[in-house]
N, C-alpha and C positions, 0 to 999 in steps of 0.2 A: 247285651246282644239283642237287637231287634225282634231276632226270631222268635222271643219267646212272647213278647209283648205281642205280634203279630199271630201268631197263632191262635184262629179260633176253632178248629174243629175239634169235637166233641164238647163243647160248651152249648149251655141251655140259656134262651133270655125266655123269663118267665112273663109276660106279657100276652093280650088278650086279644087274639086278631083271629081273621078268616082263617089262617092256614093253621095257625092253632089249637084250632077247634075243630080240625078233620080229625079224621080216623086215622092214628097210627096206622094202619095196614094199607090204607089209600096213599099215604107219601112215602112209605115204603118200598109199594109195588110203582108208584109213579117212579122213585129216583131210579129203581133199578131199570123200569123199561127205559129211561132218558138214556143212562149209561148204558144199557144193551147196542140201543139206536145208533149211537156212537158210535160203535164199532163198523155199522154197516155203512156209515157215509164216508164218501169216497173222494165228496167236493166240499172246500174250505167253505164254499156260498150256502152249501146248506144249513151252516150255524148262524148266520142271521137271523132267522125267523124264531131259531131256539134262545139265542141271546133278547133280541127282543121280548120276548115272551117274559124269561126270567126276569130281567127291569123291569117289567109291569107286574111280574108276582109279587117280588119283594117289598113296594111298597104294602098289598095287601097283608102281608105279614108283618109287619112294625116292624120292621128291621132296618137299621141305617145301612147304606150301601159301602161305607167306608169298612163297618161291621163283616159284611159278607166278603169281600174282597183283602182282607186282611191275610186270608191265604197266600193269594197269591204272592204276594210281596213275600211272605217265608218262603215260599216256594221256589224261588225267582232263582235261585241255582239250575234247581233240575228243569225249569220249563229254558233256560238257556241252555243247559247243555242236550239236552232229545233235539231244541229246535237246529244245532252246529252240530252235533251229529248228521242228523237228516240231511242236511246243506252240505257238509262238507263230502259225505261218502256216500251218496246217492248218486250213480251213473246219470247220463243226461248228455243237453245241449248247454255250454260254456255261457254264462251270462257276458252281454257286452256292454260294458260301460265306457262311455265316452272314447271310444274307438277301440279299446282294449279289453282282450279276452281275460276274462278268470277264469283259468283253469281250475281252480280247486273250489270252485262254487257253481251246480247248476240248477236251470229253471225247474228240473224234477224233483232236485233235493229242495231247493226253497219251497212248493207248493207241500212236498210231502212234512217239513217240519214247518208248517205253517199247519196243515190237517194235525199234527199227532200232538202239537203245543196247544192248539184247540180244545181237542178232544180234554187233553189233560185241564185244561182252565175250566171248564163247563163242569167236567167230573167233582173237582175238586170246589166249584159254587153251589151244585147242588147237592154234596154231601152235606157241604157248612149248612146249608140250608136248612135241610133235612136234623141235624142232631141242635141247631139255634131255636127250631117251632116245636120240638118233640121232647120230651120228657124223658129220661133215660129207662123209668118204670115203665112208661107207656111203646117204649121201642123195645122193651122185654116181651111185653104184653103181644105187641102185634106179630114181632118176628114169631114166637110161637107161637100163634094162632092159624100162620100161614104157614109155619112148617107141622104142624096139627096132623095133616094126612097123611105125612111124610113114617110116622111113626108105627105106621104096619107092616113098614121093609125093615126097621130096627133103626130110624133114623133119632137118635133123643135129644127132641124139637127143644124142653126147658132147658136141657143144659147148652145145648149150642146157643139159644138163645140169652143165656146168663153170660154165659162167656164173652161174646162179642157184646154185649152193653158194659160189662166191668172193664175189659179193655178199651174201650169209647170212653168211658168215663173217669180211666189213669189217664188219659191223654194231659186236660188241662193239670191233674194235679203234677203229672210229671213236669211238665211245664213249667210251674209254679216252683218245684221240689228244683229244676235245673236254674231257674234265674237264681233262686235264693243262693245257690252253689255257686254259682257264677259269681257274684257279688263278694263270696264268703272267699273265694280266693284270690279276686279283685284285691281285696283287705290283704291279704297276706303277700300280695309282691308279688302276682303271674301276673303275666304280660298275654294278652289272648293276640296281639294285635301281627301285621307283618304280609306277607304275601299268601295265597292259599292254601300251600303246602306246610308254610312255616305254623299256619292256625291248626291244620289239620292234627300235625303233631302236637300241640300242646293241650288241643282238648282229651286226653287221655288223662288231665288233673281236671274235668268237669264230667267224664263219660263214666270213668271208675266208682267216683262216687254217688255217680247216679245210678248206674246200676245197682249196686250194694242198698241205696235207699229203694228200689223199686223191689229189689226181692224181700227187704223188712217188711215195706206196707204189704204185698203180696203173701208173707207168714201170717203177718198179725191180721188180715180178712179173712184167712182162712179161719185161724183159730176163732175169731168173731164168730163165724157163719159153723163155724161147730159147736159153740158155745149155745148157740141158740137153737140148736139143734136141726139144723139146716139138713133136709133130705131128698134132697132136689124135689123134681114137680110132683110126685106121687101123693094124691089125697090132698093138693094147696087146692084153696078158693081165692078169686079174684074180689077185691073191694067195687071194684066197677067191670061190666060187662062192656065189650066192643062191642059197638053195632053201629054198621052203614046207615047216612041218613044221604038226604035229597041234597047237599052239597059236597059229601063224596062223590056223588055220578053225576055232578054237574063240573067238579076237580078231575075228576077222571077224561069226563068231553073234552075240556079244555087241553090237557093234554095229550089226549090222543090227535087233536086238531094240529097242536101244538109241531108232534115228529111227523106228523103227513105234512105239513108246509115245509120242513126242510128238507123232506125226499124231493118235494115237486121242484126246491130250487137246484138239485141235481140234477 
């Protein structure tokens, strides 16, 4: 099945570029202002200047573009069904093609799942992005550094930050754990193949036992990280300290330049 071969987020390429050598907490706080920004554009035009933009990063980061857009192709269900949604049950004026009315398609639903399929492609480039330049130790590192203040109202910055890097980092092994399964019943005579509904049913012999594999590696981490007598953040030292240099706030201009040209094409 494509989708697992096509799936890169939470994968790391270890390799030596500009955007690798930022501060975890500078593409951090960059992705999330990107996806915040998102939410508040209201016109399809204002993702070109953002699209643009990302083409020109990526090369800066050694990334092949086939690499970064491997998402989408797995994705390629949901970003068609938000965009037919939108299209089909969005109130509006009736599109006219070649003299005839569609009633069940209009110009407000086309614009509005043309905005939310957007939004979703962008999201989903600059997460791959973000977990392809970043190290999973070092997106440990940064999330709790910037949730650091947070920890005077009772917020506890190292474990939430453990947590969502372990889970970013099951991603590809589940991945890996679901093709190999897939394969493994290939061999035995299932049939995944047939119309959507007919597939949907029959991965209950690739979901079952994927599941039951994610709670084992999820037992045996735990017991690892007890074994070593793991006690969350309390009294750990860092091997390397963060610290902002003069191309973090030169990454930071760039992006803040970045979401002001897509507001302006609003």
């Amino acid at each position: 099945m494509s989708i697992f071969s096509d799936l890169t987020l939470g994968q790391f390429l270890p390799v030596d570029s500009v955007v690798h050598r930022l501060d975890p907490r500078t593409k951090l706080c960059g992705a999330l202002l990107v996806m915040a920004g998102l939410m508040f554009i209201t016109d399809a035009r204002a993702f070109l200047p953002i699209v643009i933009s990302l083409t020109v990063i990526i090369p800066f980061a050694s990334l092949p573009y086939h690499v970064v857009l491997k998402n989408i192709r797995a994705f390629r269900w949901l970003l068609i069904i938000t965009f037919s949604a939108h299209a089909l049950f969005t109130p509006g004026h009736d599109i006219q093609l070649a003299g005839l009315s569609t009633e069940w398609i209009t110009y407000e639903g086309v614009e509005q799942g043309v905005l939310f399929t957007g939004r979703l492609v962008i999201i989903m480039t600059v997460a791959t992005m973000l977990t392809l330049t970043t190290a999973p130790i070092d997106v440990a590192d940064g999330l709790e550094s910037l949730l650091n203040p947070f920890r005077r109202i009772g917020v506890p910055a190292h474990e939430l930050s453990m947590m969502m890097v372990i889970a970013l980092r099951f991603i590809p092994t589940l991945v890996e754990e679901a093709e190999r399964i897939h394969k493994a019943q290939l061999a035995r005579g299932a049939d995944f193949s047939g119309n959507p509904i007919r597939r949907a049913r029959k991965l209950t012999a690739l979901l079952i036992p994927l599941m039951l594999s994610a709670f084992r590696r999820a037992d045996e981490l735990a017991t690892a990280m007890d074994a070593r007598c793991y006690r969350g953040g309390t009294g750990r030292t860092r091997f390397r300290e963060l610290a902002f240099s003069g191309r973090d706030a030169l990454a930071g201009s760039v992006l803040i330049l970045m979401i002001a040209a897509g507001y302006l094409f609003t």
